[in-house]
C-alpha positions as CSV (number, residue, x, y, z in Angstrom):
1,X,59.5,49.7,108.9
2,X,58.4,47.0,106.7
3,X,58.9,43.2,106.7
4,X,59.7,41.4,103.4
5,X,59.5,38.1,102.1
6,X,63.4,37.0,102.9
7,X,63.2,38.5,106.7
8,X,60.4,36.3,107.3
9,X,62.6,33.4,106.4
10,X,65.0,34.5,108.7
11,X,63.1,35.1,111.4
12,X,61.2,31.5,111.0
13,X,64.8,29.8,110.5
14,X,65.8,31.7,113.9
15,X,62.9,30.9,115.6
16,X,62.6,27.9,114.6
17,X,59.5,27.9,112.6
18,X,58.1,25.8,109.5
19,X,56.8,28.1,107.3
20,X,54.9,26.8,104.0
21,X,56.1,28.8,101.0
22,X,52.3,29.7,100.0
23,X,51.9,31.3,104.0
24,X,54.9,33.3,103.4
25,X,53.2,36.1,102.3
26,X,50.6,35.7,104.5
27,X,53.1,35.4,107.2
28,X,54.4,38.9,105.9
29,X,51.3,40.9,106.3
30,X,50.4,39.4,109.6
31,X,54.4,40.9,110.6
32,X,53.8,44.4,109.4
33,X,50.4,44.8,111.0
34,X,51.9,43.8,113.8
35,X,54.7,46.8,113.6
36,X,52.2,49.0,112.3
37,X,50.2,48.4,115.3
38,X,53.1,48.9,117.1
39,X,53.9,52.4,115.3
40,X,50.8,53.1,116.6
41,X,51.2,52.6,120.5
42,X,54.5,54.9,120.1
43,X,52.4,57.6,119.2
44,X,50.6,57.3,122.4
45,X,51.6,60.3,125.1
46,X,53.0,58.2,128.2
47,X,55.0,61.3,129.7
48,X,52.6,61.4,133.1
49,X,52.2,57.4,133.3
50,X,53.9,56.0,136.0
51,X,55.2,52.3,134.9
52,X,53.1,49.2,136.5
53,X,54.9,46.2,137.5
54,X,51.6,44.2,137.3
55,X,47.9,45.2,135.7
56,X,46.4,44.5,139.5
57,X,47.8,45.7,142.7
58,X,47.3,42.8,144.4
59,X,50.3,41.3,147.2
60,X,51.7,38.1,146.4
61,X,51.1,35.4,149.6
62,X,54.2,34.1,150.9
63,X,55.3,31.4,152.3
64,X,58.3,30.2,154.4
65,X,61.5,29.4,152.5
66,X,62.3,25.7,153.8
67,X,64.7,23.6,152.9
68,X,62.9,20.0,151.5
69,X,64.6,16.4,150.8
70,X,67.0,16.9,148.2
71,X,69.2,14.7,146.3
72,X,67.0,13.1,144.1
73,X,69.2,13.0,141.2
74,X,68.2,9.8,139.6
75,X,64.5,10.6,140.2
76,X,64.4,13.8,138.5
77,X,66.4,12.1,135.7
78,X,64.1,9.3,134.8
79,X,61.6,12.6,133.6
80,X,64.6,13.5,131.1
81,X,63.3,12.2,127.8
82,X,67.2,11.7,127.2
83,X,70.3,12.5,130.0
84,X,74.4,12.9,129.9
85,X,76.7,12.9,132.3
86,X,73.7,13.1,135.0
87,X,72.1,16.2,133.3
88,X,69.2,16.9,131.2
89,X,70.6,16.2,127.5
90,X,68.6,18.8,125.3
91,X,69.8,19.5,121.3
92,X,71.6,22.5,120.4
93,X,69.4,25.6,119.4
94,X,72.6,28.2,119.4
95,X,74.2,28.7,116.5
């Protein structure tokens, strides 16, 4: 699978990129090394690997599950860089 030029304009518009028309094609070669790379883990025999949840087996401390002061509406708000209707006011990203 390759990338071209116009699904790397997709992609940036979808993910909200800016991407410079003269690091478009730059942009492209960077995508399909990435999938070739990619190509190349697939090829890799995994049949007797047991999946890992985590890299190290290490046990997570853990700590009592308390209740603390709540209702600190207004407090929490004040961090909001904008708020509605005593919520976090964010733009739109879905189209």
């Amino acid at each position: 699978m390759a990338i071209d030029t116009e699904t790397v304009k997709r992609v940036a518009f979808l993910s909200r990129l800016r991407i410079d028309d003269d690091k478009i094609e730059a942009t492209k070669e960077e995508f399909n090394k990435i999938l070739a790379w990619i190509e190349e883990l697939n090829e890799i025999n995994t049949d007797n690997i047991e999946p890992l949840v985590a890299v190290n087996n290490t046990a997570l401390r853990m700590r009592k599950d308390e209740v603390t002061a709540g209702r600190c509406k207004e407090a929490v708000l004040q961090n909001a860089p904008a708020a509605e209707y005593d919520y976090f006011a964010v733009p739109k990203v879905v189209e």
